[in-house]
N, C-alpha and C positions, 0 to 999 in steps of 0.2 A: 568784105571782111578783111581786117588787117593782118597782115601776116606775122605771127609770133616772129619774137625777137631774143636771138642767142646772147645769153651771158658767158663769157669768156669766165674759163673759173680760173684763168691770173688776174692780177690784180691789175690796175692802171699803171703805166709807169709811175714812179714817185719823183717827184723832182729830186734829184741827187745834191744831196748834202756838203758841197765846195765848199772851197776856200772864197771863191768868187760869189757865191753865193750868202756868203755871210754867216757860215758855219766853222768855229773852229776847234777842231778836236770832236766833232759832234754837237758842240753848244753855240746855241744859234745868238751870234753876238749884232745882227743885222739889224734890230732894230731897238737900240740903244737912243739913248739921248745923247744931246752932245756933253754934258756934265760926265754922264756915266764912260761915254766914250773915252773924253779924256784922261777921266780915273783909273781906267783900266789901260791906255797905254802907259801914265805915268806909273804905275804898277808894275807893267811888264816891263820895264827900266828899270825899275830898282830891281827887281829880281836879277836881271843879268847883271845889272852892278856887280848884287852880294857875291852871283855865282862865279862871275868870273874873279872878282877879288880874293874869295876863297881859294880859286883855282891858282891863282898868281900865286897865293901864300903858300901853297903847297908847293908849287915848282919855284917856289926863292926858298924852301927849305929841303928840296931835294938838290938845290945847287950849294946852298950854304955847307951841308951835310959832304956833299963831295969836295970842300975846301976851297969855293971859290969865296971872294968876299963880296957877299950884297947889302945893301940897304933895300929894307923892307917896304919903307915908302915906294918903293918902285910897283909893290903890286896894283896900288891905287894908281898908279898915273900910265902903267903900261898895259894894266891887263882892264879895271873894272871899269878906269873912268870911259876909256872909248869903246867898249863893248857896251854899256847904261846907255852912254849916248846915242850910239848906234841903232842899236834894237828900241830906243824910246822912241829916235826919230820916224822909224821903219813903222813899229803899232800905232804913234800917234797919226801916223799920214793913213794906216788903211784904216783905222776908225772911223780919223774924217770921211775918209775915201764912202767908208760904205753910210754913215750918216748923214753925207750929201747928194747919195743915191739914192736914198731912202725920202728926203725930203722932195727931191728933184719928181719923182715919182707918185709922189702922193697930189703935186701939183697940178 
């Protein structure tokens, strides 16, 4: 006779939801293509572009405002262009990163 078997009324562990794992924010960006991949690092650049360029304009007009003298072009070349670059280089490498984990794997 086989002897009855316990169900645990927890559940399984669930695999937890990382960064490493290919969740970000909760939305599982892991198994992308590489089109898609790309589009969305080249997205999350422009985003930091805008944000930080805004940010620049704001603080070249809290300095302007205190009587120093700026030029505004400065918010582009000091604040947005290397923060865009930055954070595109940063999501375009763990894109690939995780789309050639994902291929490497299914191989």
């Amino acid at each position: 006779m086989a002897s009855p078997t316990y169900r645990s009324p927890f559940p399984a562990p669930l695999e937890r939801k990382t960064f490493l794992n290919g969740y970000v924010f909760g939305a599982p960006v892991g198994d992308l293509g590489w089109f898609a991949s790309l589009l969305i690092g080249l997205a999350t650049g422009m985003v930091a572009f805008f944000s930080a360029t805004f940010l620049g304009i704001v603080a070249l007009l809290v300095m302007l405002s205190t009587g120093h003298k700026v030029d505004m072009a400065q918010s582009y070349r000091l604040f947005g262009f290397p923060a865009g670059v930055i954070v595109m280089v940063l999501a375009v490498s763990y894109m690939a990163m995780l789309w050639i984990k994902r291929i490497t794997r299914k191989s």
